[in-house]
Each structure stands twice: as structure tokens, then as C-alpha cells.
N, C-alpha and C positions, 0 to 999 in steps of 0.2 A: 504494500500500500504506500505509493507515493506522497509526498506531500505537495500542493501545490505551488512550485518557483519559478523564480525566472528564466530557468532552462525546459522547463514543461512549456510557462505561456510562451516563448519562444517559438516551439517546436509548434505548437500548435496554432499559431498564426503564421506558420511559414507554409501548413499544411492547409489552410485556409486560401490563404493568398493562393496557390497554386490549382485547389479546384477552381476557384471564381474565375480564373484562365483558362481552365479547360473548355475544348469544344465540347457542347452535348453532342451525343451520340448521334447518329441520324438511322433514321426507321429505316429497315430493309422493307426495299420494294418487293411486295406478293412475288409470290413465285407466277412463270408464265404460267397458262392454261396450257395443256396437254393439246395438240390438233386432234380436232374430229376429225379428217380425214388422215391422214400418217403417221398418227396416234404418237407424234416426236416432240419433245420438248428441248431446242426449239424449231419450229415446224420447218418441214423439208420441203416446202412448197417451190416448184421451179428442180429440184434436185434432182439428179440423173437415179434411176431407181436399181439397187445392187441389191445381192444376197443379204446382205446383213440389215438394212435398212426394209426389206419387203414387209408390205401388210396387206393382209387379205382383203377385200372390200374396199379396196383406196381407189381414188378416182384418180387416173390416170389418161397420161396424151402423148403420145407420138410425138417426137422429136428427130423424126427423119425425112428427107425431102419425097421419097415416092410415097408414102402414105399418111403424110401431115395432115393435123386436122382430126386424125381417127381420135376418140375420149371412151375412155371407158372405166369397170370397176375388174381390178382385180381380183381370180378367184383363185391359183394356186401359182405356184413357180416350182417347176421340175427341173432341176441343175440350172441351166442359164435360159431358161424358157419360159417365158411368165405366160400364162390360162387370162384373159380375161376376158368380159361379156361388153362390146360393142354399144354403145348407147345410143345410135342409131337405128339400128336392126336388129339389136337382141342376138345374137347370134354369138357363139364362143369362138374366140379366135387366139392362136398360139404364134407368138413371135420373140425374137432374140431380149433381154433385155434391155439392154441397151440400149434400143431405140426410144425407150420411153421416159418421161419424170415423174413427179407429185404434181398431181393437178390441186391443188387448197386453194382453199378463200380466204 
């Protein structure tokens, strides 16, 4: 049990002085929302679509000049072969990866 001197108030007004200077903290910004379509945080939207990054049900687009324009929803990838369903004509169609991205909003 100390007594109270003038090497205590000392210390304790040096300790004072030095919060009254400190920055307050600043709030961390929310974490991002997760994509509903490429389910990526943060969203892959525009990104070239690989093995590692694939998701089922992602709305995807063609990224090559002979078939630009095709969108659709992915439904499997077989080695380098992505399944998806046409959004045109409904119809399943099987193409290299690579030719495609993330379609997101």
C-alpha cells in the first residue's frame, strides 16, 4: 500500500497527459456481404472462372470472340469443362473454362 507523493502524482499525470493525446480508436468497417452470385468475399464479379474459384448456380458469360454474349448458370465442372444451362434457350451446354467469368451485380 503506497502512500500518496510526489513520485505517484507525477506518474500519474504523465499517464494522463499521454491518453488525452491518444487517437481514439476508429470502428472497423462491417465486414463485406458475401456475393449472391460467386458466393466470394470479395466478389469475383468480371473474374476469369478457374477450378478453385467455381460455384454451382453462378451466372456466368462468355468471354471469347466466337461465342460472346452466350450468359448462363452454372451446373457442374468436370476437370476443365464447366456444365452450364444457357439463359436463352435453356439448353445445357459444355465448354472449356476459360472462356468464361462471374457474371455479378
Amino acid at each position: 500500500n503506497e502512500e500518496v507523493g510526489e513520485e505517484n502524482s507525477f506518474t500519474l499525470h504523465r499517464l494522463l497527459a499521454r491518453a488525452s493525446r491518444a487517437k481514439p480508436r476508429q470502428a472497423r468497417p462491417p465486414p463485406a456481404p458475401v456475393c449472391n452470385n460467386c458466393k466470394h468475399v470479395p466478389c469475383l464479379g468480371g473474374e476469369k472462372l478457374t477450378k478453385g474459384n467455381f460455384v454451382a448456380n453462378s451466372r456466368i458469360s462468355d468471354i471469347s470472340f466466337s461465342y460472346s454474349g452466350i450468359k448462363g448458370k452454372t451446373v457442374k465442372l468436370d476437370g476443365s469443362q464447366v456444365t452450364f444451362v444457357d439463359e436463352r434457350d435453356q439448353i445445357r451446354y459444355q465448354f472449356p473454362m476459360y472462356r468464361f467469368k462471374f457474371c455479378c451485380e
